[in-house]
FIFI-747731 format. One line per 8 residues: number of its first residue (from 1); their letters; for each residue x, y negated, z negated of C-alpha. Coordinates in steps of 0.2 Angstrom, whole numbers, plus 5000, padded with zeros to 4 digits. Each point is the difference from the previous one (the first is absolute). Layout:
# FIFI-747731
NUM) a) X,Y,Z | ...
# end
This chain:
# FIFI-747731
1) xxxxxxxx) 5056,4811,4933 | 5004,4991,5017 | 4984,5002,5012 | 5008,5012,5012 | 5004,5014,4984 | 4981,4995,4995 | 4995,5004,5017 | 5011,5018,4998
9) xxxxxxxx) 4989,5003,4984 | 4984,4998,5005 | 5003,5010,5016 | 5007,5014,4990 | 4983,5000,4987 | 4988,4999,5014 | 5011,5017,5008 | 4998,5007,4984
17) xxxxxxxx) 4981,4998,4999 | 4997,5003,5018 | 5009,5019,4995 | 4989,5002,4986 | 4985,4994,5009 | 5003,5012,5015 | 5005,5016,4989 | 4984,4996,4988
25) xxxxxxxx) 4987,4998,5014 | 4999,5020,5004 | 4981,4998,4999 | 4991,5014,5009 | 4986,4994,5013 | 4986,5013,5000 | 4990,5004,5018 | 4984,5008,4993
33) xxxxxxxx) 4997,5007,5018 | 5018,5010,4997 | 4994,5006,4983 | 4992,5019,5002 | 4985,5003,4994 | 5005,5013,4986 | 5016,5004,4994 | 5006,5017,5004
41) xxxxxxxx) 5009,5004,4981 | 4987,4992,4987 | 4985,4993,5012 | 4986,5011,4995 | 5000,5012,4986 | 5005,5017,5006 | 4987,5014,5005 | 4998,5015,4991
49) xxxxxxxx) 5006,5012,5013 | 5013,4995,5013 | 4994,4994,5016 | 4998,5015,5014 | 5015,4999,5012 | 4998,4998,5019 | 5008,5012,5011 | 5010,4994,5015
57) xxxxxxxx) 4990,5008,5015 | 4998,4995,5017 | 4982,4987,5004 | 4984,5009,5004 | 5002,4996,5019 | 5014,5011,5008 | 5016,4990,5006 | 5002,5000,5017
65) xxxxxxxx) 5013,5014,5010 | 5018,4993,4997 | 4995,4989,4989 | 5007,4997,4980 | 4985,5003,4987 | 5000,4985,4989 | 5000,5003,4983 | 4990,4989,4990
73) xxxxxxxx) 5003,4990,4983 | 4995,5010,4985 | 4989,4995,4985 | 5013,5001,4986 | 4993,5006,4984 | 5003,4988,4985 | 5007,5007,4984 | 5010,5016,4998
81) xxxxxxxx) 4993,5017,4994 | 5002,5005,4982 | 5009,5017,5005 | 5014,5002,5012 | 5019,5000,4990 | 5012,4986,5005 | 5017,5000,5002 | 5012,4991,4989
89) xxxxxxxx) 5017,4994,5002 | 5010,4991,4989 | 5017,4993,4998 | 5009,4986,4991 | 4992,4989,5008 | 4983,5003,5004 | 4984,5014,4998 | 4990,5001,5014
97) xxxxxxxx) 4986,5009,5001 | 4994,5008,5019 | 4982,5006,5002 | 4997,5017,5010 | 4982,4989,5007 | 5006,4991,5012 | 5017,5000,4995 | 5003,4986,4995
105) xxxxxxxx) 5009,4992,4985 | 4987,4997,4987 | 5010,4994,4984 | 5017,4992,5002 | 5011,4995,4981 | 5016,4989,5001 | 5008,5005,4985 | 5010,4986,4989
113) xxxxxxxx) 5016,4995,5009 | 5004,4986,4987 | 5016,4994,5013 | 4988,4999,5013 | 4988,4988,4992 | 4987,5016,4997 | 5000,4997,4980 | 4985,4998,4989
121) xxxxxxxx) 5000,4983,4986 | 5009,5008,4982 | 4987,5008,4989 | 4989,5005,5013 | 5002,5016,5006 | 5010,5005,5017 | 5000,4989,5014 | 4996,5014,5013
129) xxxxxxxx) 4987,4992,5016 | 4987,5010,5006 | 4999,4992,5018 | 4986,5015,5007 | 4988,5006,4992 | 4986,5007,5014 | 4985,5004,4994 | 4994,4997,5017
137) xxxxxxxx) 5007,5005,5015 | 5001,4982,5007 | 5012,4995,4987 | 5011,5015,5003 | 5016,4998,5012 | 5005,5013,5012 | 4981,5001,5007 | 4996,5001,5019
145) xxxxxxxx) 4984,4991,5002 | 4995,5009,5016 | 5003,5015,4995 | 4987,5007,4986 | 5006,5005,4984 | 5000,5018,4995 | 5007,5012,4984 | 5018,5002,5012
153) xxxxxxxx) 5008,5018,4998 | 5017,4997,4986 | 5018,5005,5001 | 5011,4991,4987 | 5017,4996,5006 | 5015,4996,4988 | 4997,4981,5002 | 4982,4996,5002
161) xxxxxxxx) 4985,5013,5013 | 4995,5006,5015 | 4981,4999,5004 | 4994,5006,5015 | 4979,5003,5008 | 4995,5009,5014 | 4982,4989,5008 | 4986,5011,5006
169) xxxxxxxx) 5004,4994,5018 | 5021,5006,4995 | 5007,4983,4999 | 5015,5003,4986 | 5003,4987,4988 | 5016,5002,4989 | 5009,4988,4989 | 5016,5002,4992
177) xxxxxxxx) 5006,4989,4985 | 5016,4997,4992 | 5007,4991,4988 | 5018,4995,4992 | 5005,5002,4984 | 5011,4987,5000 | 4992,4984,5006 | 4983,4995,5004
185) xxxxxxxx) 5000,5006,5016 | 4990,5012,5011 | 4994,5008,5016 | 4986,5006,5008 | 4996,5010,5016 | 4986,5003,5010 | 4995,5014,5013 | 4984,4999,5010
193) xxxxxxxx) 5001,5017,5011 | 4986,5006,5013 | 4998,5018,4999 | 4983,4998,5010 | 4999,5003,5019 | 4993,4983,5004 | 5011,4982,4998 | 4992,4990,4985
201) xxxxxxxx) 5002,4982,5001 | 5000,4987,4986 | 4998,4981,5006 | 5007,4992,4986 | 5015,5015,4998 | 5004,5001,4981 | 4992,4988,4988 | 5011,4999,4985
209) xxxxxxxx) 4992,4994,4983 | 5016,4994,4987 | 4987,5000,4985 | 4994,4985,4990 | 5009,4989,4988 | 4995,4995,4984 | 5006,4986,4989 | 5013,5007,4988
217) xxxxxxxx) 5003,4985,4989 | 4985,4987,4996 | 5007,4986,5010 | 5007,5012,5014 | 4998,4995,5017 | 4995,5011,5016 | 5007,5001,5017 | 5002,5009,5014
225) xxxxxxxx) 5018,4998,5011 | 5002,5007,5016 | 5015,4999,5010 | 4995,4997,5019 | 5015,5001,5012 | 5012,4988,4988 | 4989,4990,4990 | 4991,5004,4985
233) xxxxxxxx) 4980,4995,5000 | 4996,4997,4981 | 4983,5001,4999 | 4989,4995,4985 | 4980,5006,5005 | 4992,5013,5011 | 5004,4999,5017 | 4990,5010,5013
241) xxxxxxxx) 5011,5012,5014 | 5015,4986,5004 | 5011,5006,5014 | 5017,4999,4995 | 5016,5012,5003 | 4999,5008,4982 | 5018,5005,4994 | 4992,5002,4982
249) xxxxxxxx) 4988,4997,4991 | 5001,4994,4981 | 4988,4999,4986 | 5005,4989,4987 | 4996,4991,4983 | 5014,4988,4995 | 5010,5011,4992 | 4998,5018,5009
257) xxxxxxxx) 4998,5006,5018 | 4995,5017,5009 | 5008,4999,5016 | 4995,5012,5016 | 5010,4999,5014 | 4997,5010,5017 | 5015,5009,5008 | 4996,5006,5014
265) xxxxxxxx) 4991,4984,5008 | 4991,4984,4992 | 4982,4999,4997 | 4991,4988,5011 | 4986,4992,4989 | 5000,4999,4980 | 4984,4996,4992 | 4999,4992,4982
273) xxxxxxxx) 4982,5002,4990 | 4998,4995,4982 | 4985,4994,4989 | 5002,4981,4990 | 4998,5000,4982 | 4983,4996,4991 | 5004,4987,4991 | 5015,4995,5012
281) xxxxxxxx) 5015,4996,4992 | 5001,4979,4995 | 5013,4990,5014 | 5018,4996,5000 | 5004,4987,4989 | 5005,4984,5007 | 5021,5000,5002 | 5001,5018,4994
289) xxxxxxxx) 5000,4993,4982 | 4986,5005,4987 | 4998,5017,5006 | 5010,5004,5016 | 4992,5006,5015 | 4987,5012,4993 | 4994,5017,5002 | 4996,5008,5016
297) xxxxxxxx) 4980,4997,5005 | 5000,5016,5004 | 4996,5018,4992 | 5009,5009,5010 | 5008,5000,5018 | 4999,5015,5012 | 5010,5001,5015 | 5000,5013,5017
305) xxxxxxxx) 5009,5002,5016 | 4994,5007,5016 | 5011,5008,5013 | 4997,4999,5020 | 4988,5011,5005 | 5005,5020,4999 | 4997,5014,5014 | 5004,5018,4995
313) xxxxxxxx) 4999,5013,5013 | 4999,5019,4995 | 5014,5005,4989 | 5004,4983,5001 | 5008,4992,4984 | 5003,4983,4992 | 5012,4992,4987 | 4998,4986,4987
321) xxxxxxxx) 5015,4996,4987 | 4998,4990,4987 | 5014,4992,4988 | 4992,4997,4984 | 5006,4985,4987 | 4991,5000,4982 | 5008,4989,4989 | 5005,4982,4992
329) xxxxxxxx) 5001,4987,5014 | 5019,4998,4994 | 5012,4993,5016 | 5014,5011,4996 | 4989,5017,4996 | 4992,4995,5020 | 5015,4997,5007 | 5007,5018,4996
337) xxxxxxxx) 4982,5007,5005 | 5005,4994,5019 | 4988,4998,5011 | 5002,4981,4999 | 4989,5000,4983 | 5007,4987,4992 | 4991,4988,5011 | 4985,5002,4989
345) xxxxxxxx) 5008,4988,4989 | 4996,4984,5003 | 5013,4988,4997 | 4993,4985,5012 | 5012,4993,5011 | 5015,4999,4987 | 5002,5020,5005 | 5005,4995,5018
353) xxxxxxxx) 5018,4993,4990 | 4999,5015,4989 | 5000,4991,4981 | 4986,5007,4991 | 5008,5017,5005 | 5016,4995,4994 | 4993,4992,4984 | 4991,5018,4996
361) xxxxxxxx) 5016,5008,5003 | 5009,4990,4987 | 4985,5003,4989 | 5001,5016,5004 | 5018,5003,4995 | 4999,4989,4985 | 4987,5012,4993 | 5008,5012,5002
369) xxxxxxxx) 5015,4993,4990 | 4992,4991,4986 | 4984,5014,4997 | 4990,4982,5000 | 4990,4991,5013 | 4999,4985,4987 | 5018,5003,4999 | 5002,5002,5019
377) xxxxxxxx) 4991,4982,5003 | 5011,4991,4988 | 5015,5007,5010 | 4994,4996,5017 | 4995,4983,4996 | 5018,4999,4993 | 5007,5005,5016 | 4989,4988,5011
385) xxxxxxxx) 5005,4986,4992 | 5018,5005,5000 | 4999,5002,5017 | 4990,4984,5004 | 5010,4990,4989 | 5012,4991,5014 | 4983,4994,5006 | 4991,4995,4984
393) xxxxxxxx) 5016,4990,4996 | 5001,4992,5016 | 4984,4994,4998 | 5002,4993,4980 | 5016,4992,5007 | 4991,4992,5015 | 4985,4992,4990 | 5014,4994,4985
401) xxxxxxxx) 5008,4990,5014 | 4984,4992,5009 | 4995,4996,4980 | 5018,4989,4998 | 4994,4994,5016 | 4982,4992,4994 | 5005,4984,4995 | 5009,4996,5018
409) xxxxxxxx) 4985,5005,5007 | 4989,4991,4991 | 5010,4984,5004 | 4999,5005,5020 | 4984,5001,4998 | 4997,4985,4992 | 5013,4991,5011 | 4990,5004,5016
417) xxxxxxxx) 4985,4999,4993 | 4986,5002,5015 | 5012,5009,5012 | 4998,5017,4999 | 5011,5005,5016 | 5016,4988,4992 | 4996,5010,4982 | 5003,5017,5009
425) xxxxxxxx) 5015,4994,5010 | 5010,4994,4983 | 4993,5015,4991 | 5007,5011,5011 | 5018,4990,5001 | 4999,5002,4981 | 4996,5019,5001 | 5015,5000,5011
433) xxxxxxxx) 5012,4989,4992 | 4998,5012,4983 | 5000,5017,5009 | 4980,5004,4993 | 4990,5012,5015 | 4984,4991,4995 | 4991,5017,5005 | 5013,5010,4988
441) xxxxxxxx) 4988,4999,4985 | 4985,5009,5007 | 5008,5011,5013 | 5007,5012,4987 | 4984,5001,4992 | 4992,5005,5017 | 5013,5013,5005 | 4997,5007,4982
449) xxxxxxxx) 4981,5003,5004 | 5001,5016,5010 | 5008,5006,4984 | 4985,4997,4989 | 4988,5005,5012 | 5007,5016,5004 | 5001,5004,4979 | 4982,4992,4998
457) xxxxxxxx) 4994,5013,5012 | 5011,5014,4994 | 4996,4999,4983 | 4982,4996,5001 | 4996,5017,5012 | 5014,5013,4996 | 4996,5016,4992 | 5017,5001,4988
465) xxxxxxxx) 4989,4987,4989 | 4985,5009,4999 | 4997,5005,4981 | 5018,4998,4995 | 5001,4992,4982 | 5014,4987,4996 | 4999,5001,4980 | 5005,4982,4995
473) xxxxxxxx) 4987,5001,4985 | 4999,5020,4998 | 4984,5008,5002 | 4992,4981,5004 | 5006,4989,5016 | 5005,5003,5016 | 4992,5017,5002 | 4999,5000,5018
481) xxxxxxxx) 5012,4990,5010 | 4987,5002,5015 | 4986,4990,4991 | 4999,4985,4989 | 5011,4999,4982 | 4983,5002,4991 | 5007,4995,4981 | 4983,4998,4994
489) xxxxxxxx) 4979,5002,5005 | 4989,4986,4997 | 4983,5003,4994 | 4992,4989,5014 | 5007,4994,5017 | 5007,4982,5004 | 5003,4991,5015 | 5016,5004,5008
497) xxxxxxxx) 5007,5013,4988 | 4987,5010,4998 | 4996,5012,4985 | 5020,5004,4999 | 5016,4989,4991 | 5014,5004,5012 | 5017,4992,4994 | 5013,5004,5015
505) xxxxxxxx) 4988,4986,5012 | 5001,4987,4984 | 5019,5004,4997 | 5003,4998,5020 | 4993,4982,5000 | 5008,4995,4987 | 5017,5003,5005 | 4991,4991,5018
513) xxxxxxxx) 5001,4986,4989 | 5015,5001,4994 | 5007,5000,5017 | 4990,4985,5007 | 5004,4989,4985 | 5019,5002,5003 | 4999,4999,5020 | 5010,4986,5005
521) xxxxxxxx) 4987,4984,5001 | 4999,4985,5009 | 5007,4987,4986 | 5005,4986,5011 | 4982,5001,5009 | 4985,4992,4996 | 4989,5001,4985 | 4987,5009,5012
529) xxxxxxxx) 5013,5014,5005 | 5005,5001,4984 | 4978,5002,4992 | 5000,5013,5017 | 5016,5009,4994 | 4992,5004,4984 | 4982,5005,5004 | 5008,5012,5011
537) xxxxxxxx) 5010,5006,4983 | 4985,5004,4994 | 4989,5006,5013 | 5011,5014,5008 | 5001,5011,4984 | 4981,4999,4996 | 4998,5005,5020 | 5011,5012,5002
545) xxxxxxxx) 4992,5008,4982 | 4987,5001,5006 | 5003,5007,5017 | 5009,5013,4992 | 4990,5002,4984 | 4993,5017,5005 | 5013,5008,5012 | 5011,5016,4994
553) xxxxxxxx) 5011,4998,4985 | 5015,5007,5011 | 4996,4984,5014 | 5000,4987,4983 | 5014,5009,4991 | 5011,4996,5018 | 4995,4983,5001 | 5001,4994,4983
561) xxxxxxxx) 5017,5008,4997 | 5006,4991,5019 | 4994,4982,4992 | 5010,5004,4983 | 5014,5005,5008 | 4997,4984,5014 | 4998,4989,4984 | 5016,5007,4994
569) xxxxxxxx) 5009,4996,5016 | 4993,4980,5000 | 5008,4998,4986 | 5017,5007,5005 | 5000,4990,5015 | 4996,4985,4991 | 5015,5004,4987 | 5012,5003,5014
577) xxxxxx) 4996,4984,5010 | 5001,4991,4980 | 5018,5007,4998 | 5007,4995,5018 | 4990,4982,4999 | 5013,4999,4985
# end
């Protein structure tokens, strides 16, 4: 291997451990001063009777002539009352489950959706996700936190309720929920009406709570996304009343999302509280290898907007619509939410081209043919390197032509021995005088790369993996092709590895091997490029084992089936170029 492909190489390893590096290091630095002091689901245990419920009224001292009462910020009570019957709606898709106090959606049930990654692990009962379940009111989306909570007078309505309160000083507060029965889609309206004969003013108009999130898998991850003007925020801890132009707002664990997105006009601050966990979660292991980047540090992750400031004069009314998303953060089912919900999904800067999105599309329609993610993975990697193949064989064929030219190089270099600008001149001329791009063995390595970061991130975060068996040994590996291939459990831990034998890591470095050991060496170079040549031989696989030892099956299964099938292509090249030396 001449030193400009060597160069190529080692440029392309260092990209590939700088991706890793940077999509590992997700690690969450906690503020304690942005940490509440109690938690509003499961701080304190919950009092024996609910929490008396302030009225809004006007302050002790008479507003003056003209001028808007203020109305001030009420004590919200802390769990809901045993009696009081909620309103439940249910389709294909979902149960959701609407309190009459407060009115707001106390229990929310994704029911299992196996094509869109909403599946539970075989012989374990269904996959369905609880992603609400209030006890408290803080926990409970739908709530107005300046407004306090009270048992709401009920109408059902054919796809979801209508609450509605009267206040003691006539401030009407109705909401209206509905929901499809054909997606995971919903809305939500909001009418604040003043029948009084005086204008009521709120200062911070309508704060909106979106519940609290909870981990739904062990190693799930919390955030909170928020779509200000264009750009998505994607914050990761509590965050205290941040002005931004709030198109949505989006609580999210890695796999599922509850989306509220106003209508009417944007929010102008969100505020984000949450409590760490006791014991927090250990750190992102180094390189994303070992154990990935970790669970969230958090419990939970409650988020709130707040509206400009509201003035209601007598018979005076104001409107708040609400789309609603509850579901799996899946591009495709965001996308046909509207409402630009797909930019929840973080695909780094590769989205700006659009690969990953393509790359879930063909996933998408391979499932869809085969009945198989396994299946699907096998036939997308297939198609890649079909597609790729004019550039992979460029590349074997460059390197096969710098390796006939070692042993003139080595004789240039030994013939102007001590002038290094007179060795780059002749080099050159002989690059020149065989038709070999010096740069033509590493450059269709490097334009490959967006490729394989694009599926390192697809298939490492998408929901279509989650849960979904690929039964190679039945009933034993490659239960989940969103986690490790765990074939067997050690009784203690080791370095590296763990407590769990995973094969796809061990079967991908080996076919790493393979691959170095017939990549075209340097044999007219020196002894010392040749001792370099086959430490690297031996050094990649056991990295790149490691690096990938713990990752999802689905990620290994891609990658060790690409290097077999590279392997495969080596060795034609080399056959071809046998028969036409001949």
């Amino acid at each position: 291997m001449d030193k400009v492909s060597k160069i190529g190489l080692t440029v392309t390893v260092l990209l590939l451990i700088g991706w890793f590096y940077h999509s590992s290091q997700q690690r969450r630095e906690v503020s304690p001063a942005a940490i509440p002091a109690a938690a509003p689901e499961a701080a304190a245990p919950a009092p024996a009777a609910p929490a008396p419920v302030a009225e809004i009224a006007p302050p002790a001292e008479s507003a003056a002539p003209g001028r808007p009462v203020v109305v001030p910020a009420p004590e919200l009570p802390a769990v809901f009352p045993e009696d009081g019957e909620p309103v439940v709606f249910e389709s294909e898709y979902l149960v959701v489950e609407l309190s009459p106090f407060g009115g707001v959606i106390k229990e929310l049930v994704l029911k299992e959706n196996r094509a869109a990654g909403i599946r539970g692990l075989a012989g374990e009962g269904s996959g369905e996700v609880t992603m609400f379940s209030a006890r408290h009111l803080g926990g409970a989306p739908g709530r107005l936190l300046n407004f306090p909570a009270a048992e709401m007078e009920t109408a059902r309505l054919e796809d979801g309720a209508r609450f509605t309160l009267a206040y003691e000083n006539r401030v009407v507060l109705e909401k209206s929920y509905s929901f499809s029965r054909d997606g995971y889609t919903g809305t939500l309206e909001i009418t604040l009406r003043n029948d009084s004969a005086e204008p009521l003013a709120w200062p911070d108009g309508l704060v909106f709570g979106a519940g609290a999130i909870y981990p739904i898998d062990p190693e799930d991850l919390l955030g909170v996304d928020v779509l200000d003007g264009d750009n998505v925020l994607r914050e990761k801890q509590p965050k205290e009343r941040v002005p931004a132009t709030v198109n949505w707002l989006g609580l999210k664990t890695k796999y599922f999302a509850a989306i509220f997105k106003p209508l009417e006009l944007p929010a102008s601050f969100f505020t984000i509280v949450g409590r760490e966990k006791n014991p927090a979660p250990p750190a992102a292991a180094a390189f994303g290898c070992a154990r990935g980047p970790g669970a969230s540090p958090y419990e939970y992750l409650q988020a709130s907007m707040t509206f400009p400031a509201l003035t209601l004069q007598p018979g005076e009314e104001a409107r708040y619509s609400f789309a609603l998303y509850f579901g799996p953060a899946d591009y495709e089912a965001l996308q046909a939410a509207g409402h630009r919900f797909e930019k929840l999904v973080d695909f780094g800067f590769l989205g700006n081209f659009y690969i990953p999105q393509a790359l879930i599309w063909l996933l998408t329609r391979l499932y869809r043919l085969l009945g198989s993610y396994g299946w699907a993975i096998i036939f997308l990697t297939v198609i890649i390197k079909v597609v790729l193949w004019p550039l992979t064989h460029k590349s074997y064929a460059s390197m096969g032509k710098m390796q006939q030219l070692q042993p003139q190089l080595a004789e240039l270099k030994e013939k102007y021995k001590g002038d290094a600008k007179k060795i780059q001149a002749e080099t050159m001329k002989l690059y020149k005088a065989n038709g070999v791009n010096p740069m033509g063995g590493c450059l269709p390595m490097l334009l490959q790369m967006p490729v394989l970061f694009a599926l390192f991130t697809t298939l490492r975060n998408t929901i279509l993996l989650r849960n979904a068996p690929f039964w190679i040994i039945p009933g034993r590996w490659i239960k989940d092709l969103s986690g490790p291939d765990v074939l067997a459990t050690l009784e203690q831990s080791y370095p590296i590895i763990g407590n769990q034998v995973n094969i796809l890591p061990l079967l991908m470095g080996i076919s790493f091997y393979l691959q170095q050991k017939i990549t075209p060496t340097a044999g007219g170079g020196s002894p010392q490029a040749a001792q370099q040549q086959k430490m690297m031989a031996t050094l990649m696989p056991v990295m790149f084992t490691f690096l990938f030892y713990s990752l999802p099956a689905g990620l290994n299964l891609y990658f060790m089936l690409s290097t077999f099938i590279t392997v495969g292509q080596q060795m034609m090249t080399t056959k071809l170029k046998a028969k036409k030396g001949k």
